[in-house]
C-alpha positions as CSV (number, residue, x, y, z in Angstrom):
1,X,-30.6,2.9,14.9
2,X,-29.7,4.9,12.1
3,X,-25.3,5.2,12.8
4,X,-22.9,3.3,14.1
5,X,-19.4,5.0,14.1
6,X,-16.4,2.8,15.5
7,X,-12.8,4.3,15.7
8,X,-11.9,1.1,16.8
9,X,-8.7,0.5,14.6
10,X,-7.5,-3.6,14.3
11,X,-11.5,-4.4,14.1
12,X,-12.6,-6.8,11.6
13,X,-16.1,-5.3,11.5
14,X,-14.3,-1.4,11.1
15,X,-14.8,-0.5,7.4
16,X,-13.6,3.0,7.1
17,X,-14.9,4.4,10.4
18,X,-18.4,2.0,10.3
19,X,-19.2,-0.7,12.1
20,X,-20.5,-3.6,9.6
21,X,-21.3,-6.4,11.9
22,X,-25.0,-7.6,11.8
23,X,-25.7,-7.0,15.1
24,X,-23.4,-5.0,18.0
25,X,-24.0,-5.9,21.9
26,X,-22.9,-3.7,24.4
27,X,-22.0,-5.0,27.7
28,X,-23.2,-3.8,30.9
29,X,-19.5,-1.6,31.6
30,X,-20.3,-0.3,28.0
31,X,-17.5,-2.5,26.1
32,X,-18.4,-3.5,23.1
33,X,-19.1,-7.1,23.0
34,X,-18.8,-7.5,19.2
35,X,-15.4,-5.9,18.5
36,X,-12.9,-9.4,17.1
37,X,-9.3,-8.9,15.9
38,X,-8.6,-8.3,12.6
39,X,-5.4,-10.5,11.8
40,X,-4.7,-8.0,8.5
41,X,-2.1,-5.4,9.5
42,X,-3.7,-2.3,11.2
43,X,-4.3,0.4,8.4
44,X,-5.0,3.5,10.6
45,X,-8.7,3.7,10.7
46,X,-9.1,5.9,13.2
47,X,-7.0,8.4,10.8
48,X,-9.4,8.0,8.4
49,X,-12.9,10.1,8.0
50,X,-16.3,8.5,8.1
51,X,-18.3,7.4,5.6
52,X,-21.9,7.5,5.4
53,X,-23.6,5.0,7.3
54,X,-23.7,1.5,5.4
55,X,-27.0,0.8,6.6
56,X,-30.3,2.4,7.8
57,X,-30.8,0.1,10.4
58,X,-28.6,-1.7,12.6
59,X,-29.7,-3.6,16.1
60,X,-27.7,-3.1,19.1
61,X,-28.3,-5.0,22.6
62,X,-27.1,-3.1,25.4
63,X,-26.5,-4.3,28.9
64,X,-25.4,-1.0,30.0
65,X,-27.3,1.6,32.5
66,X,-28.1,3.9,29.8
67,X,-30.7,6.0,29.6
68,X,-30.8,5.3,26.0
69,X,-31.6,1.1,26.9
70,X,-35.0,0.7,26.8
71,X,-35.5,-3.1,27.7
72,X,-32.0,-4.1,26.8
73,X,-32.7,-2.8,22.9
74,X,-30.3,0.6,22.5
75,X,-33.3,3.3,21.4
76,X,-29.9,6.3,20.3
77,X,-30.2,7.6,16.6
78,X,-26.3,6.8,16.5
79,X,-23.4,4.9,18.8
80,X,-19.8,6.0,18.5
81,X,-17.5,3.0,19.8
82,X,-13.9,4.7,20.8
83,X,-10.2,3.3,20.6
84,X,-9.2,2.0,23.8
85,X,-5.7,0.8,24.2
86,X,-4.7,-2.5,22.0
87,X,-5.5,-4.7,25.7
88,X,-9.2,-3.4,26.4
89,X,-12.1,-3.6,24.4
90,X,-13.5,-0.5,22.8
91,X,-16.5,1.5,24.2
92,X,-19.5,3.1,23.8
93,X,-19.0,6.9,23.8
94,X,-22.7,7.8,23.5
95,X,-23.4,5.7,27.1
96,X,-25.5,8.5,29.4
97,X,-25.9,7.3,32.7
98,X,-30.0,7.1,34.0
């Protein structure tokens, strides 16, 4: 995978609209497994416009029905992971059903 986008705000693994964790899992309703609380104060960073991707190649696990799952490895060029309200966990807006 080539992009991972996250407009997750309060994320300690958001760095100005990328996701920087090691590795991202999405669960089988297509949460995102990896998203942890930042305890700084939330700085907008869903305002804020993406970077270029921090790395070329990031690993995400999916769970998720997905036509892009291809034995629980996520084969998409790119995720976007969405703000959800403060309570849920974020999600995986590039989830196509099979």
């Amino acid at each position: 995978m080539f992009d991972l986008k996250c407009k997750r705000k309060g994320c300690v693994y958001n760095k100005n609209s990328n996701c920087t964790a090691k590795q991202v899992e999405v669960k089988k309703d297509t949460g995102c497994k990896t998203y942890m609380p930042s305890n700084e104060a939330e700085v907008g960073e869903v305002e804020k416009i993406g970077q270029p991707p921090i790395r070329k190649d990031i690993h995400v696990d999916c769970e998720a029905n997905c036509i892009f799952n291809d034995n629980c490895t996520c084969t998409a060029n790119g995720i976007t992971v969405r703000t959800c309200d403060n309570t849920a966990c974020p999600d995986c807006c590039t989830y196509m059903p099979k």
